[in-house]
N, C-alpha and C positions, 0 to 999 in steps of 0.2 A: 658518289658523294658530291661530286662537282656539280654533277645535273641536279641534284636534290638542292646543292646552292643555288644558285640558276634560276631553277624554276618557282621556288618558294618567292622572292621578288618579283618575278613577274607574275604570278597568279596573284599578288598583293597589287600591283602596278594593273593587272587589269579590273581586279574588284573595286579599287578606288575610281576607274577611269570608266565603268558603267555605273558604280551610286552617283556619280559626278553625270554623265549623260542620263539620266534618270530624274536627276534633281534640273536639272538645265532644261530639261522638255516637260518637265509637272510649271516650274514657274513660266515656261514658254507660253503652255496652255493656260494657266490661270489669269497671264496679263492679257492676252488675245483678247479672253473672255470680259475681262475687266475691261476693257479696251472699247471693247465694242461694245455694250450695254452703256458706258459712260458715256463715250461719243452720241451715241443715239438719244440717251436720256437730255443730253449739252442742246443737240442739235434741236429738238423740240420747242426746248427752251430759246433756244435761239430766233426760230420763228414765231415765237410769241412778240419777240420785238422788231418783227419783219426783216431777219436779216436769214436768209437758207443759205443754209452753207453743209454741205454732205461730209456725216458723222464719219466719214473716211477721211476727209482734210483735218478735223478736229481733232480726231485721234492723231494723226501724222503731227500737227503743230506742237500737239503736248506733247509727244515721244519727243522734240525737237528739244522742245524748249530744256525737256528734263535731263537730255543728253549734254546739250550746253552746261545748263549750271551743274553738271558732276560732274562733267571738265574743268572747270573755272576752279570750283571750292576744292577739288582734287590737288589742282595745283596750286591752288595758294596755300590752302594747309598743310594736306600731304607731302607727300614723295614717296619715292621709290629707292631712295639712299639709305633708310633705318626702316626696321619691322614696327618699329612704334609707330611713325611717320606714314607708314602704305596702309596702318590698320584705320588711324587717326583720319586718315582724309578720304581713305574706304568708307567708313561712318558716317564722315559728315557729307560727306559727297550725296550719301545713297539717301539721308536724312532730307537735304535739301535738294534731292531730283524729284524724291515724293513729293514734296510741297510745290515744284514747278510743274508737276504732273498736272496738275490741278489750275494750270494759268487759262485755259481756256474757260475755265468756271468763273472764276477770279474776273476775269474780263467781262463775259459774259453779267454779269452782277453789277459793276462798274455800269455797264450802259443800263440794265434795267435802274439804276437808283436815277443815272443821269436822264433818262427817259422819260420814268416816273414827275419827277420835278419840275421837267417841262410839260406836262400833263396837266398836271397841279397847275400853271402858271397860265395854259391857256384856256383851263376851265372856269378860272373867272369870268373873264369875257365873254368868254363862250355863253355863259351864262345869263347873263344881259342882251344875249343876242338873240339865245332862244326866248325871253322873256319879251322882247322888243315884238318879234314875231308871232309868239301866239297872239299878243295884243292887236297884230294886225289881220288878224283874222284866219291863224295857220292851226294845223291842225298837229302835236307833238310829233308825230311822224316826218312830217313837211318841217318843221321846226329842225328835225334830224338830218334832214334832208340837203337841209341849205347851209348847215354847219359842215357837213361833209361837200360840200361843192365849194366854199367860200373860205372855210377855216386851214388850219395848217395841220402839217404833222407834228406829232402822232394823232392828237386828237383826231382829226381828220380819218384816221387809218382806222382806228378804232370803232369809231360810229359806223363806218361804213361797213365794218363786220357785223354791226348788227344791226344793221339793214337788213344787209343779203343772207343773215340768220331766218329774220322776219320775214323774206319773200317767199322762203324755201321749205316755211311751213311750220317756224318753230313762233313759239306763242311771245306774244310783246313780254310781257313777265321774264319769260324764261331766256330769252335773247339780254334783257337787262341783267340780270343777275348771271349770264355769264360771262358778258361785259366788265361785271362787277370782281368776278372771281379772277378772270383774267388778268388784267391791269392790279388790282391788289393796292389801289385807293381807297382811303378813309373820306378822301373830300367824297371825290366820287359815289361811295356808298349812302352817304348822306343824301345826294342829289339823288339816286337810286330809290332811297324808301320812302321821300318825299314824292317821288314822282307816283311808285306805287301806292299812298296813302292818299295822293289826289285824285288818282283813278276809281278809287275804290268809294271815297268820302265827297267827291263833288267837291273837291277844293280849289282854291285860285292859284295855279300852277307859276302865274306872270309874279303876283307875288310872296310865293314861294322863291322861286328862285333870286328873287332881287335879294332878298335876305341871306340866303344862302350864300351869294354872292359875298353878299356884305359881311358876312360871317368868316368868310376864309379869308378876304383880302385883311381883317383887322388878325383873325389865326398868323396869316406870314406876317404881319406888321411885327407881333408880338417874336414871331421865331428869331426876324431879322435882329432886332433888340436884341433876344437873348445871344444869338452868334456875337454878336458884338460883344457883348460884357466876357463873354466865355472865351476869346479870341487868345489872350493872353492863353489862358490854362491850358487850351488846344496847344501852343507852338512850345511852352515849355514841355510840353509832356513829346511831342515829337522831337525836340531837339536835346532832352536827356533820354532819348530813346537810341538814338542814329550816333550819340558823342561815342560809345565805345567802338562801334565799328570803325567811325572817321579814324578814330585813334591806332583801332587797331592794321586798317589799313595801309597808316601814313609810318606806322613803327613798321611795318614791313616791306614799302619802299622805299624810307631812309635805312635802315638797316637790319636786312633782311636776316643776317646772321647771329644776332643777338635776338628778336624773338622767336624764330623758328623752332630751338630746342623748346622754348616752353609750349610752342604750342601741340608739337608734336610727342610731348611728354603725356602720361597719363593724369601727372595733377592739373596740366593745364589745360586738357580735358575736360574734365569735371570742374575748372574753374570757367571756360564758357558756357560750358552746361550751365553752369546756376546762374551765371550771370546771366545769358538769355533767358533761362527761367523768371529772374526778378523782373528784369528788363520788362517780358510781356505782361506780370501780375502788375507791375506800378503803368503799364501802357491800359490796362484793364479800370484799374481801378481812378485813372484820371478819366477815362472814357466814360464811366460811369456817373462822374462829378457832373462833367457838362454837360452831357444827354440831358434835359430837362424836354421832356415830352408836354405841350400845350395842349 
């Protein structure tokens, strides 16, 4: 009878302690997996804006990052002192490590807009410059040529890929338009089917592009305007975004012991739940106000 007690707990103690090894080596393998397809998919992307960095570092920095913020939010929410408290910052912890999972992308995105922009800002000129030089008797290639010798980055980095597209056998067209896909400019595209429409029609390329030119410099005139008038709506909508966090971080190091139960409660739970929830729909929908696309 003792042994039948005995044994029955441990046979219970060992079937829970292999669904447990079971379930720990399925999510082991599935993040590996996710792991590595993400990384490599980042990484690609990464060298699209000339930066190689091996989907092995990438994946390491986002495990990093994702371990930090489940520590952080762990302990500013949770504990380990109540069951409510260890679930509560279990939750949010594991919620916002997902989202830092993700910071190499996040980043990665940040430098293509930043990239972009300056793309944008050097193809006007650029523009006037290749216009100056077919004038002087160059031939677009040549015209390509001396923008990549003379001009900056990225632009500069860009053209010269499709040079060394065009040398190695792929067709002017098809070196332009993957130029075009690459990069993921509207100006650009513009200059793209101009370029292929004068090829094709015997058209005046010099100016073409003076227009062109003159077209996007008065496009960002108009953008600048609009940032401007929209400027106010952009920082109100940021600063009733960030007010409840400030608040709620400054109420938990002025006194840490008066908001802790609520947060580690189950209503106070669900009351940052929604309140984040609002939070990002009124951060959406003021996003939506000022976006005015020219």
């Amino acid at each position: 009878m003792e042994f039948e007690l005995f044994l029955i707990p441990l046979l219970f103690a060992v079937s829970i302690g292999g669904l447990g090894y079971v379930i720990a080596q399925a999510v082991s393998t599935g993040a590996e997996a996710y792991s590595s397809a993400y990384s490599q998919d980042t990484a690609r992307e990464f060298e699209d804006v000339f930066m190689f960095i091996p989907p092995k570092r990438i994946a390491e920095a986002g495990w990093a990052v994702s371990a930090a913020v489940f520590i952080l939010v762990f302990l500013i929410v949770g504990g380990v002192t109540t069951k409510n408290g260890f679930l509560i910052g279990l939750i949010l912890g594991l919620i916002a490590a997902g989202f830092a999972l993700q910071s190499p992308r996040y980043l990665l995105n940040f430098l293509k807009r930043r990239r972009l922009k300056r793309f944008n800002l050097q193809l006007v000129d650029t523009l006037v410059s290749m216009s100056n030089a077919l004038k002087a008797g160059f031939s677009i290639t040549q015209a390509f040529e001396s923008v990549v010798k003379e001009g900056e980055n990225p632009l500069a980095q860009e053209f010269d890929v499709f040079l060394q597209q065009t040398r190695i056998g792929v067709t002017f067209s098809e070196a332009l338009e993957n130029m075009d896909k690459r990069i993921g400019s509207a100006d650009l595209t513009l200059v793209v089917q101009a370029i292929e429409a004068a090829r094709k029609t015997g058209g005046n390329l010099t100016e073409v592009f003076e227009k062109i030119s003159a077209t996007i410099r008065e496009r960002m005139r108009i953008e600048g305007r609009i940032r401007t008038l929209t400027a106010q709506g952009r920082l109100q909508g940021i600063i009733v975004s960030i007010m409840p966090l400030i608040i709620g971080v400054a109420l938990m190091i002025v006194d840490p012991e008066m908001t802790r139960p609520f947060i580690q409660s189950t209503t106070g739970f669900f009351v940052m739940v929604a309140v984040g929830a609002l939070i990002g729909l009124g951060a959406l929908v003021i996003r939506k106000i000022v976006n005015i696309d020219v």
